[in-house]
LOGU-799012 format. One record per atom (N, C-alpha, C, O): residue number from 1; x, y, z; residue in one letter. Coordinates in pm, whole numbers. Last residue first. Layout:
# residues N
PT|i|u|v|w|aa
PT|NUM|X|Y|Z|a
...
***
This chain:
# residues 99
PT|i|u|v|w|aa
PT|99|1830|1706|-1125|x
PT|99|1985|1646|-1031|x
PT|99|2106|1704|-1094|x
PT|99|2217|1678|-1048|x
PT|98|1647|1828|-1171|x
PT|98|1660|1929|-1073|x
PT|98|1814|1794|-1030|x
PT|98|1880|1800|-927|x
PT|97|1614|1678|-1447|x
PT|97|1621|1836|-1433|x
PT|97|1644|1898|-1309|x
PT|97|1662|2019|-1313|x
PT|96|1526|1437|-1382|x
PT|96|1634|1481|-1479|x
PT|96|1713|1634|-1441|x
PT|96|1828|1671|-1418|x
PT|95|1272|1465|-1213|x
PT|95|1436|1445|-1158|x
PT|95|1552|1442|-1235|x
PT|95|1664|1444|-1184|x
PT|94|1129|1580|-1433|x
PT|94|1166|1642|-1325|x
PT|94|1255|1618|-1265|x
PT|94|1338|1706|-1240|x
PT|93|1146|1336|-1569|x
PT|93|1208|1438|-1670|x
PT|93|1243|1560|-1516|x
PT|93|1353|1612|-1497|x
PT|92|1051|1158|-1382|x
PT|92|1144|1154|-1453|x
PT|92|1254|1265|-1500|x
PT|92|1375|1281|-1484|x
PT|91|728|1294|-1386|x
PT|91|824|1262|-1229|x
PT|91|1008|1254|-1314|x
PT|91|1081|1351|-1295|x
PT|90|692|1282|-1627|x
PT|90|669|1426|-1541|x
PT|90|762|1390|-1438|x
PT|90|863|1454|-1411|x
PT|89|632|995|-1679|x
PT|89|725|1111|-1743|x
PT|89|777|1267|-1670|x
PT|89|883|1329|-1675|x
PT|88|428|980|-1484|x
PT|88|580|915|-1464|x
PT|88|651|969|-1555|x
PT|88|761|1003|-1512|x
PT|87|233|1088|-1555|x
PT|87|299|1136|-1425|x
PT|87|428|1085|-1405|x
PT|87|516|1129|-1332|x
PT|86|193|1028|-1799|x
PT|86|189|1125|-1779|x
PT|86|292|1177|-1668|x
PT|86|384|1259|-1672|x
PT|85|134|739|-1747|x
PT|85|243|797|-1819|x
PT|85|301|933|-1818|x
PT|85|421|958|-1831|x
PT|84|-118|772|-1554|x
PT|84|63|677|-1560|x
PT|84|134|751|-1628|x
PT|84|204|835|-1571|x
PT|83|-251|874|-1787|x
PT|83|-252|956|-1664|x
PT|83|-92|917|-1576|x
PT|83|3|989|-1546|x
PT|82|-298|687|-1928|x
PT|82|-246|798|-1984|x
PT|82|-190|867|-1865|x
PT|82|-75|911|-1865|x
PT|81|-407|469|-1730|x
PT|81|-273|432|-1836|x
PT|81|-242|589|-1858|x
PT|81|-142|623|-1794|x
PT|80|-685|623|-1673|x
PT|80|-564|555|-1576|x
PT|80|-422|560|-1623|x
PT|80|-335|632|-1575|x
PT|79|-786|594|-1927|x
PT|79|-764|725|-1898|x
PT|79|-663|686|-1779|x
PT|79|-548|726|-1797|x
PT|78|-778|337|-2014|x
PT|78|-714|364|-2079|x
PT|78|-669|518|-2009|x
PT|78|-555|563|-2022|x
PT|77|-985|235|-1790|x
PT|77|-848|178|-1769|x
PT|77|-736|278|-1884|x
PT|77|-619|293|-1847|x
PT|76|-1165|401|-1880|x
PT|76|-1121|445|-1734|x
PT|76|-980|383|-1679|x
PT|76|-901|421|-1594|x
PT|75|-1216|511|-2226|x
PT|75|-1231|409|-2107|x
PT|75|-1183|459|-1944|x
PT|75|-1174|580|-1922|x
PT|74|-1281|835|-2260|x
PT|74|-1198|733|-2241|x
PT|74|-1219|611|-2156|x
PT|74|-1237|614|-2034|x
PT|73|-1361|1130|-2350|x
PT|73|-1399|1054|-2385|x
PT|73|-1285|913|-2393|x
PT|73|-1220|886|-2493|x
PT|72|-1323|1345|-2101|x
PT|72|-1260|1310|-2214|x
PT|72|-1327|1203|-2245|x
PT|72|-1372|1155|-2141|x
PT|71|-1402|1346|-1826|x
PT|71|-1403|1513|-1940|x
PT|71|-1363|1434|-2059|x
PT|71|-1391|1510|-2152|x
PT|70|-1369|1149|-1722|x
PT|70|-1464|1219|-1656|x
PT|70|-1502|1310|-1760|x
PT|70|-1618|1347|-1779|x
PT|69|-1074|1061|-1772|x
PT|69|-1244|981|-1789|x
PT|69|-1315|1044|-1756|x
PT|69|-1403|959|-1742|x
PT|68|-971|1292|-1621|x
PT|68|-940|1225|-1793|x
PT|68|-1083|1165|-1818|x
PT|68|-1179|1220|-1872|x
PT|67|-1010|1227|-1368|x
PT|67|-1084|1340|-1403|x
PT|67|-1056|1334|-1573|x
PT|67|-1144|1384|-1644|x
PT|66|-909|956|-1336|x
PT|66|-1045|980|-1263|x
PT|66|-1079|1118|-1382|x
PT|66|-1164|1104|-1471|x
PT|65|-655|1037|-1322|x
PT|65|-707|932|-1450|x
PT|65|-849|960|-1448|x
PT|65|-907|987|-1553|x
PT|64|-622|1183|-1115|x
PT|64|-583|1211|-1222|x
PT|64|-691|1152|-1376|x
PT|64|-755|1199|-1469|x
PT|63|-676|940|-921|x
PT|63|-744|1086|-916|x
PT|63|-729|1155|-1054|x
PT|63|-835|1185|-1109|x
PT|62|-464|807|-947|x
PT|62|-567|750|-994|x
PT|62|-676|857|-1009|x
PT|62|-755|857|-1104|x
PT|61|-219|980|-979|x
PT|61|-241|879|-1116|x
PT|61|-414|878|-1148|x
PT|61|-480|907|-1248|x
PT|60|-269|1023|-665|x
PT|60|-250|1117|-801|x
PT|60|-291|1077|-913|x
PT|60|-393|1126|-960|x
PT|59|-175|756|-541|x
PT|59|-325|828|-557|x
PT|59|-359|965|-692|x
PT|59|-449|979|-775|x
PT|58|72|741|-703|x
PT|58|-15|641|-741|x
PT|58|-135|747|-715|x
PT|58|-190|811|-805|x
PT|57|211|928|-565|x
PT|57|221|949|-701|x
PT|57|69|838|-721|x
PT|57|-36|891|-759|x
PT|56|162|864|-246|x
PT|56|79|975|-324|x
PT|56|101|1013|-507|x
PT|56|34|1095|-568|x
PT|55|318|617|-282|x
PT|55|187|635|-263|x
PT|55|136|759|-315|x
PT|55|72|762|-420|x
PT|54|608|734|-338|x
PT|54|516|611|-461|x
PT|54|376|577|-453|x
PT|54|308|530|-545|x
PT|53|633|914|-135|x
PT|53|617|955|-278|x
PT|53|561|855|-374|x
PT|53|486|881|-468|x
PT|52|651|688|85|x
PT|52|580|790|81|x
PT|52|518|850|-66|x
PT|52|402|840|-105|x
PT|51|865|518|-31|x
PT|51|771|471|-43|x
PT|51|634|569|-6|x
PT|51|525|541|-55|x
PT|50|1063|735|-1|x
PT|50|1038|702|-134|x
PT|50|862|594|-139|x
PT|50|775|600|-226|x
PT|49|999|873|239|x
PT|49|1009|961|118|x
PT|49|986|847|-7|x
PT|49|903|868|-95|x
PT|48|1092|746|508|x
PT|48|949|759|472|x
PT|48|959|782|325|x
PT|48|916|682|268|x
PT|47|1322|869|643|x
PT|47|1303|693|571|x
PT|47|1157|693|521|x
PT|47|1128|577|493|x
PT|46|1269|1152|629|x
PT|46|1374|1103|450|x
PT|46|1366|962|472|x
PT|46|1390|893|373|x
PT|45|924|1228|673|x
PT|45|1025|1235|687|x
PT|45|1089|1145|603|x
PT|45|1030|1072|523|x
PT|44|613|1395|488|x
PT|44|726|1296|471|x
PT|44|864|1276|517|x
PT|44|948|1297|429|x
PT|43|540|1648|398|x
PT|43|550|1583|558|x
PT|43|613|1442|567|x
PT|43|659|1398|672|x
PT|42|557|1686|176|x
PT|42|668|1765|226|x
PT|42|653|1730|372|x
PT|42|732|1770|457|x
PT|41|399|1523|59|x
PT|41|551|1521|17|x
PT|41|641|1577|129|x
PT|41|752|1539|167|x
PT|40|156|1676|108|x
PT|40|181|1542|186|x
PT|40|361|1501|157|x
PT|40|430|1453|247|x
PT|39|183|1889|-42|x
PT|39|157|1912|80|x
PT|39|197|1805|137|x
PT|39|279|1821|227|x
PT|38|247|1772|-320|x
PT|38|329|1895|-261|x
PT|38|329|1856|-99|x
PT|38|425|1809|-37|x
PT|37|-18|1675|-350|x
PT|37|148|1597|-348|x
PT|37|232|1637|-237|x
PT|37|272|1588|-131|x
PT|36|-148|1935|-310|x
PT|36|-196|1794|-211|x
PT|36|-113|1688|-206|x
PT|36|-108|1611|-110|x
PT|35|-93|2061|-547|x
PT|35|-110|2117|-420|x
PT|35|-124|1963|-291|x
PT|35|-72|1954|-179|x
PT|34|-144|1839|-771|x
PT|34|-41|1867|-726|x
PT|34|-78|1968|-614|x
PT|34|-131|1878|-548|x
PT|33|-422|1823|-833|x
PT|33|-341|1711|-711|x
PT|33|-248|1716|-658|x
PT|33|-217|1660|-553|x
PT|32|-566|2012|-953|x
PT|32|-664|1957|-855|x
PT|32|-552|1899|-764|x
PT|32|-562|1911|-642|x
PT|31|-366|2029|-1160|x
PT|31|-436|2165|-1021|x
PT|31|-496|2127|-911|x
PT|31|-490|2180|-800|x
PT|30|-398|1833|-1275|x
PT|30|-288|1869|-1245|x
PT|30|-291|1981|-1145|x
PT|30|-205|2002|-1060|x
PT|29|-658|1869|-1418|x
PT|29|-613|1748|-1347|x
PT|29|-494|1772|-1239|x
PT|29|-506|1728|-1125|x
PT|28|-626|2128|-1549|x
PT|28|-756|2119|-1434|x
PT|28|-691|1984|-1368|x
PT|28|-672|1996|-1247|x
PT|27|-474|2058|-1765|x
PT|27|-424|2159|-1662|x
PT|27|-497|2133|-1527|x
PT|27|-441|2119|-1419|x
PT|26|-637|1811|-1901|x
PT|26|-504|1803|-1814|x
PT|26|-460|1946|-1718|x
PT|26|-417|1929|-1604|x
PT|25|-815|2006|-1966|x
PT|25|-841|1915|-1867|x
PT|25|-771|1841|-1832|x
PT|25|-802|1779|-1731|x
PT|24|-692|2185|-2202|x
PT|24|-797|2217|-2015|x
PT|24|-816|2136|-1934|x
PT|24|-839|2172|-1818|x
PT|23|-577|2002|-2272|x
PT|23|-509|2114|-2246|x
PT|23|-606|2149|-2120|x
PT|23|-596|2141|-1998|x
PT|22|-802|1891|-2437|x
PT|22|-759|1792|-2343|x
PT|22|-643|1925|-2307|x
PT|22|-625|1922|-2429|x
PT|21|-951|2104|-2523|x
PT|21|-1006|2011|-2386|x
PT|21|-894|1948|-2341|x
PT|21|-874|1941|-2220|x
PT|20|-745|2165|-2770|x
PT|20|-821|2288|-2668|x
PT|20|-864|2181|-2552|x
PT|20|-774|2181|-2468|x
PT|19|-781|1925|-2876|x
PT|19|-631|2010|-2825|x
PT|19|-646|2086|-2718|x
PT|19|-589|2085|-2609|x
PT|18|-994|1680|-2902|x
PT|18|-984|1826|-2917|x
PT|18|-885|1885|-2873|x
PT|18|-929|1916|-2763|x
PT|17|-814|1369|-2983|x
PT|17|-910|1462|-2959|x
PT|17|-877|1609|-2955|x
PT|17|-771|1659|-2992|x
PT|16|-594|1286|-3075|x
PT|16|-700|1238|-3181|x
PT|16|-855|1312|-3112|x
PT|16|-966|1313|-3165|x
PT|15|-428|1299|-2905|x
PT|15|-406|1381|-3057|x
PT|15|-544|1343|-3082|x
PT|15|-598|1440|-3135|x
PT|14|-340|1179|-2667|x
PT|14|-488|1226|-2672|x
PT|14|-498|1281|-2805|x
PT|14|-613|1321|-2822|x
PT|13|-62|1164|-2634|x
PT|13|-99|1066|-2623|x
PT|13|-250|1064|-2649|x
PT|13|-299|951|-2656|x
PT|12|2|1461|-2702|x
PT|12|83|1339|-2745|x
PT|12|-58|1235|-2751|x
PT|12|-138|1228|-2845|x
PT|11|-142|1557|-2467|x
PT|11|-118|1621|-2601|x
PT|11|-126|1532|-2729|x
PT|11|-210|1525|-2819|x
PT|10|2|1463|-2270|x
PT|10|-106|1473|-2263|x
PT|10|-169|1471|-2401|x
PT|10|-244|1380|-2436|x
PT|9|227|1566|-2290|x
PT|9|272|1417|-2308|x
PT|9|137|1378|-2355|x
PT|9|121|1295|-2444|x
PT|8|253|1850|-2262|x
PT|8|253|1776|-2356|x
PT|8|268|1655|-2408|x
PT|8|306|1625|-2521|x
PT|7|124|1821|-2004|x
PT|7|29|1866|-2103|x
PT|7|77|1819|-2243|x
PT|7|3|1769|-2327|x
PT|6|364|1739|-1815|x
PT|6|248|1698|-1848|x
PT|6|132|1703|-1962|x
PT|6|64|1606|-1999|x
PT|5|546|1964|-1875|x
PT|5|570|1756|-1880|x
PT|5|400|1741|-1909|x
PT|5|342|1735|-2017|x
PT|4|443|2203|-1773|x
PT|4|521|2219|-1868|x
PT|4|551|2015|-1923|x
PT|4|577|1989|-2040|x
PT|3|321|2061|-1561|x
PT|3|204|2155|-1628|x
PT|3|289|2149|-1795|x
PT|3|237|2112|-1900|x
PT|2|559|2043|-1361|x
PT|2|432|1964|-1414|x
PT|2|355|1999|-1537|x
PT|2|345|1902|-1613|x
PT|1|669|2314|-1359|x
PT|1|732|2209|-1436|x
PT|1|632|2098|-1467|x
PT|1|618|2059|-1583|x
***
């Protein structure tokens, strides 16, 4: 479901570059963090969870944003911002969908 939110928000918000890269390098972003959400998410006992999940969404973001600026041609505050959006759409549309 990430991959399916993400890429095309990715998409969206990057048009003005190559389709093909930013597709590869949002997938590659999204590979690199989600295993490591996942993992720390799921050690999270339930008074822990939300402020738990708002930390590792943030490190995500920034890791995320990290590899945008890295492959893409983007400031680092603007690749950050996309990367936000990204994940917070993703997070959203995901809890849309599994409540």
């Amino acid at each position: 479901m990430t991959l399916g939110c993400e890429i095309p928000i990715m998409t969206l918000l990057l048009r003005t570059n190559s389709i093909f890269r930013v597709i590869i390098v949002s997938t590659a972003a999204s590979l690199i963090t989600h295993p490591f959400a996942w993992y720390f998410a799921m050690l999270l006992s339930p008074s822990q969870y939300l402020f738990g999940v708002a930390v590792i969404e943030g490190v995500v973001i920034v890791v995320e944003g990290l590899v945008y600026w890295k492959f893409i041609p983007l400031p680092i505050s603007r690749a950050i911002l996309y990367s936000a959006i990204a994940n917070i759409g993703s997070f959203l549309i995901g809890g849309l969908i599994l409540s």
